[in-house]
N, C-alpha and C positions, 0 to 999 in steps of 0.2 A: 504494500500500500504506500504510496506517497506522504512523502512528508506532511504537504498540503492537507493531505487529505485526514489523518491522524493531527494535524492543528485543530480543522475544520470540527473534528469529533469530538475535542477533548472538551472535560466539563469549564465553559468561559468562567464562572465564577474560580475555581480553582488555579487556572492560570491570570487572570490578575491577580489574584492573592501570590501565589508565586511571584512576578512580577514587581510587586511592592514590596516582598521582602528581600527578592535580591537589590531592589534599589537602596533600600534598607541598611545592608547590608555593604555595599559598596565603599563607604569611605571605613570601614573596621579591616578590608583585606591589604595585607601585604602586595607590595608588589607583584607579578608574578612570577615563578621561576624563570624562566626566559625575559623578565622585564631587565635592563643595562642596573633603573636604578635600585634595584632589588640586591646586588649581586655586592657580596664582601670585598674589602679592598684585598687586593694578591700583594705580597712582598717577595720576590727571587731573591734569592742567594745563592750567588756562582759558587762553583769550587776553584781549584788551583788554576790561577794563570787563565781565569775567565774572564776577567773584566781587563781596563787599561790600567797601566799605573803610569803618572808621568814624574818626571828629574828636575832639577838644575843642578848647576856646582859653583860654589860659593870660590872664594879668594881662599879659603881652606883647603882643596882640595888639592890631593899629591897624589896628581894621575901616575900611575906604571910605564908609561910612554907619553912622550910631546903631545903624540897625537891624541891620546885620552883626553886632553886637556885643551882642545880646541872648542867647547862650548862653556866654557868657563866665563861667568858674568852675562852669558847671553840668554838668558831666561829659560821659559819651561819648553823642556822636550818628551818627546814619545821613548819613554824606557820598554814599555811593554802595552802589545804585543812587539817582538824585534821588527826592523826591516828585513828580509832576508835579503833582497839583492847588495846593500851595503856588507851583512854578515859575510857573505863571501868574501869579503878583505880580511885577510888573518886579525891584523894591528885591529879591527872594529870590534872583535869579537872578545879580544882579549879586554879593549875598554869596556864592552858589558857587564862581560864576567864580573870585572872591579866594581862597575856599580850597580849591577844587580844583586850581590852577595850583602849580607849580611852578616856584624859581628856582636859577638859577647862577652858581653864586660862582665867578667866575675867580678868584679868589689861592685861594682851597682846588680848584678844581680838579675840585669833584664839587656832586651836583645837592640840594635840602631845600628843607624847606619853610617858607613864607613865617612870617618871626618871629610866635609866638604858637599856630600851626596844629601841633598833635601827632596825629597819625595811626598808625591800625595795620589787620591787616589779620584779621578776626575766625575762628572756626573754622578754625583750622592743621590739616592732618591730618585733616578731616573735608569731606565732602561738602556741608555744610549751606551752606556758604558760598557754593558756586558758584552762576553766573545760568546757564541754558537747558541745564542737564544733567542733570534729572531724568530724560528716557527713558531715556539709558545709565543710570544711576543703577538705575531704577527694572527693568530688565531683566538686569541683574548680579547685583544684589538676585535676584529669580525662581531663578537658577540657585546662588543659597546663599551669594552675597559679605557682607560686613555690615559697615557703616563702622566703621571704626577698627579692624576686626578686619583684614580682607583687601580691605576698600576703601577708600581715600585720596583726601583733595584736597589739591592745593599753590596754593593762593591765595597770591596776591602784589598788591604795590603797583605797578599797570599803567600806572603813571606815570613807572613806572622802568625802568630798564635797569640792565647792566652795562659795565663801561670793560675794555680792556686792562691787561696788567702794565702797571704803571708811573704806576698813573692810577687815583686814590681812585674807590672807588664805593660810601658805605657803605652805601646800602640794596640793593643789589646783589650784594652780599657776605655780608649778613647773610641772603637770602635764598637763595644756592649752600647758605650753613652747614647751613641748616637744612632745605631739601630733602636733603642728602645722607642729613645724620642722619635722616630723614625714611624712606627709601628703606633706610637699613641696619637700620631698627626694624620696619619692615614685612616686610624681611626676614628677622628673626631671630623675629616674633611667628608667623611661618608655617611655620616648621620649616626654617630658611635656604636658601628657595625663593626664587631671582631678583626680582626685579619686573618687572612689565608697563609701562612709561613712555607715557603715552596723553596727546600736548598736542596743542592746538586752534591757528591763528592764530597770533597774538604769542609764544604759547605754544610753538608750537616752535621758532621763533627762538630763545627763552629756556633750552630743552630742549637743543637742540643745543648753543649754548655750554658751557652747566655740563656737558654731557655730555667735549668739548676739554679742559672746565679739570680732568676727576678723570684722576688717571691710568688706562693702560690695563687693569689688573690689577686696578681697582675696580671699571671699568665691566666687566669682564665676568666678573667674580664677583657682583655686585649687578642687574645688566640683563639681564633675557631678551631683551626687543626693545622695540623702540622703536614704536609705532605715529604714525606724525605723519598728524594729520587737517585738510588746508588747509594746507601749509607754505608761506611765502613767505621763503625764502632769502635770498631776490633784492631783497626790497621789492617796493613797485609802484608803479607809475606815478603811483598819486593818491596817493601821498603828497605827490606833490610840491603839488597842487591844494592840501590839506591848509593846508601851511604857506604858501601863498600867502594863503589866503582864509578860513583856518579852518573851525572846527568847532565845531557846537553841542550834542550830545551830547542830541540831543531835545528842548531846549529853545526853546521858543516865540518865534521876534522878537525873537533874542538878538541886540544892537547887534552890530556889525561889531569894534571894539574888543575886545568881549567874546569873541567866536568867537576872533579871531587870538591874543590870549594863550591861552585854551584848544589853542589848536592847536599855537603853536611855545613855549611853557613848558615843554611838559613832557620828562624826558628820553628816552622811548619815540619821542617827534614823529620825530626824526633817523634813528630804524631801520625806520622806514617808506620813507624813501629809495632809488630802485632802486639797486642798486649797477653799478659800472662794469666788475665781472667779469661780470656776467648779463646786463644791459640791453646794452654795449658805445654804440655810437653811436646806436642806434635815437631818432628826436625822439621827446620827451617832454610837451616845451612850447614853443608857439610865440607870443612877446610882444616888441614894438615894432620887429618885422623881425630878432628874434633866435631864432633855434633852440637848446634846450636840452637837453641828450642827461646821463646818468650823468656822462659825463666832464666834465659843465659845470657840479658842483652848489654847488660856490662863487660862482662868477661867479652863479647864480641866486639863491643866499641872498641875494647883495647888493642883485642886482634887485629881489627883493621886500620891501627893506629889513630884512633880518633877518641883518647885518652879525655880530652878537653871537654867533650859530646857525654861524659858520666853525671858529670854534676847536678847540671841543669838537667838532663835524662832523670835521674833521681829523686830529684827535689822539685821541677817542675811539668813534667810530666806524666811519671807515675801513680803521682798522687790524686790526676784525675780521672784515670782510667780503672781505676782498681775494682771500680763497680759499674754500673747501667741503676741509675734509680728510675724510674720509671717517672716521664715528665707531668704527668698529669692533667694532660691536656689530649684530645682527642688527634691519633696520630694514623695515618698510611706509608707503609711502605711499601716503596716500588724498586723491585731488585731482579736484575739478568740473573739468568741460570742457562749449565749447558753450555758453557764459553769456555774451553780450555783454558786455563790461569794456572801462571804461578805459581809452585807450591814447593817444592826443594830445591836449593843451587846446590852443588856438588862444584867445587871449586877442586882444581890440578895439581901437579906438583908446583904451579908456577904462584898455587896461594892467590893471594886477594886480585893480583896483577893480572892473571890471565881469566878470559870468560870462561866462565862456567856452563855445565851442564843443567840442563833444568828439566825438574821432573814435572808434569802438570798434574792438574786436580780440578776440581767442579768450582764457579766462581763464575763470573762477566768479564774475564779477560786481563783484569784487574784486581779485583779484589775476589779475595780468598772466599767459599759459602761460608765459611763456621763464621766468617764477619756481616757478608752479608744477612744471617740468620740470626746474629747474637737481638737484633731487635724483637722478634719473634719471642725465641728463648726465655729473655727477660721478664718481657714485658706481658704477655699471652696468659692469659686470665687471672691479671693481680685486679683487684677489688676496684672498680673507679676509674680504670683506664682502658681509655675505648683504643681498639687495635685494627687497621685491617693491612694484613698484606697481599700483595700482586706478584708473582711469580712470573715473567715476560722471558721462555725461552729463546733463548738464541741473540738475543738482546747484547751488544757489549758495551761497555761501562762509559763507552764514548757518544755512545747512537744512539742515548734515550730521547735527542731533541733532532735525528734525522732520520732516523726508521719509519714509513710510516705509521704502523702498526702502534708501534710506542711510543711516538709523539701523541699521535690519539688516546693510548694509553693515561697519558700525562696528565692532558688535557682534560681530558674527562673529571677524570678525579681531583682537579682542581676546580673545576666548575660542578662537581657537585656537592665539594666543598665550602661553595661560595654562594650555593643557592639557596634563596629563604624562600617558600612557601605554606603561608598560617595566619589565623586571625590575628590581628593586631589591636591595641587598644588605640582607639583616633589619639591624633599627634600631629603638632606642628611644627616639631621639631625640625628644623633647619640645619647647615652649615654656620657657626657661630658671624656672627658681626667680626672682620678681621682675617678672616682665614681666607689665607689663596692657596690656589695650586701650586702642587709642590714641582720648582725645576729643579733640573740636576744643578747638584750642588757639588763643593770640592771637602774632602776626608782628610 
């Protein structure tokens, strides 16, 4: 039968009574799930070496070479991502190296950067800044997000980290400050609607501490959920490879010297380490008839000469890994599985100097599963904290934002993160008198 024709039949007194109460009813409904102004603000946080960082070099600075020292006084430049066609000149590479490394001051106690090298971290709060996030970006966007209005980046200096109480971390600290505030401006520009928290990689590692460090009454006034895409809790296993043998960071025929200070300088290097609640004994590394497990990562430091790397190993990064408390906020995890990874170096007679044999294991290519999974483990049915995970085979740790499968993935579960659909109590409530969109700003 026709629509029409079922109008035509129905009892009229009943559908104007209908009629009245959905008009009725009309200014009490939320927006609706697909309405732009319905939807939570989203905040990204990149991982390692996702966003830009930029330079100068003051009158301080004692480049390694003349040529290091040719933009000396001349303002701000592009430190990261590199040029590569410049990197192709040997002399370019090795002035990176110097001011992209990062050093520690044991009498202070916390990590800076090398005299003369002033650093920051460009577009605060905006999107522009991030590397390999324009499809989310660009499909948030579609459905009515608009940066600085209701979409957010938290770029950070990925060379850093943070330390426990008790133990300076000032670039560390000054970026919790300003994520927070970050996170309560996004919430107040949206009609004080929660935020979405969406970190990548390093990025949740990072996410989750600052998450510990607010109290619990912030976080779940300010946090809808938490989306972690790739978390590695745990570490992984090549980190340890890492500071054994370094890293070149794409760079061409980068000397040995050159790689190893990029790799174990910076303070981020140490929280790439499995840790010894996740890993437990499992080997890791196997070099001069010795086995290397989580529990042995001093005794390793030493081995691979990086004596310096115990300290602060000990005092500031152990002491936050040692557990998973469970954040208390409503969380997803979205982790590859199915990706051969990492999992044992078996090092030569030639010792830490020559490559290694590598045995693999289950993981996203990256990171190790028992890290991937330690969020599960933890977390999966303690009292009060909402869980879901995503299991995306074949997925690798790189390609959650160009697969398209798990870009969709992503996406999704951000937007159904951000959706509100429910009666509401009528409200006039506004964007305060004073508040503008937020532009990218400098860290």
């Amino acid at each position: 039968m026709p629509l029409s024709q079922n109008i035509t039949h129905m009892d009229l007194p009943r559908l104007v009574a209908a009629a009245v109460l959905l008009g009725a009813l009309r200014p009490l409904l939320c927006h609706s799930a697909g309405d732009a102004k319905s939807l939570h603000p989203v905040v990204l946080v990149p991982g390692y070496a996702a966003n830009q960082l930029e330079a100068q070099l003051t009158a301080a600075y004692e480049p390694p070479t003349p040529v290091c020292g040719a933009r000396k006084g001349k303002g701000w430049f592009r430190l990261w991502p590199i040029n590569h066609t410049a990197m192709d000149d040997p002399r370019q590479a090795t002035c990176f190296t110097d001011q992209m490394s990062v050093v520690y001051d044991a009498v202070a106690d916390d990590y800076g950067n090398p005299a003369g090298v002033v650093t920051r971290v460009p577009f605060f709060a905006s999107t522009r800044g991030l590397i390999g996030w324009d499809p989310v970006v660009r499909q948030l966007e579609a459905v009515g997000y608009r940066d600085g209005e209701s979409l957010f980046g938290a770029p950070y200096d990925f060379r850093y980290s943070v330390a426990p109480s008790g133990h300076p971390s000032a670039e560390g600290a000054r970026y919790f400050a300003a994520l927070a505030r970050l996170i309560e401006r996004a919430s107040s520009l949206n009609e004080g609607r929660p935020v979405v928290l969406v970190p990548h990689s390093l990025g949740c590692a990072l996410a989750y501490q600052f998450l510990l460090s607010q109290p619990l009454a912030w976080r779940r006034r300010f946090v809808k959920r938490v989306v972690f895409v790739a978390a590695a809790l745990g570490g992984f296993a090549e980190g340890m490879d890492i500071l054994a043998t370094g890293m070149d960071l794409g760079l061409p025929n980068l000397a040995r010297p050159s790689r190893i200070r990029l790799g174990r300088s910076q303070q981020s290097a140490l929280w790439r380490l499995p840790t010894p609640m996740v890993f437990g004994d499992r080997p890791l590394v196997v070099a001069n008839n010795t086995t290397y497990t989580a529990n042995d990562i001093v005794e390793f430091l030493e081995a691979i000469g990086f004596p310096e790397g115990v300290r602060p190993y000990v005092t500031r990064v152990l002491p936050m890994w040692e557990a998973l408390p469970e954040p208390m906020v409503p969380v997803t995890s979205i982790i590859g599985v199915g990706v051969s990874t990492p999992e044992t170096f078996v090092y030569g007679e030639e010792g830490f100097v020559g490559a290694p044999e590598v045995v693999y294991g289950d993981g996203d290519g990256d990171i190790n599963m028992v890290s991937l999974e330690a969020i599960e483990k933890e977390w999966s049915g303690v009292e009060g904290q909402v869980l879901k995970v995503l299991r995306l085979p074949g997925v690798h740790h790189s390609d959650f934002f160009s697969v398209g499968f798990a870009l969709k993935k992503v996406v999704d579960e951000i937007l159904n993160a951000s959706r509100t659909a429910k009666l509401c109590p009528k409200t006039d409530m506004q964007v305060p008198v004073g508040e503008k969109i937020l532009k990218g700003q400098v860290l």
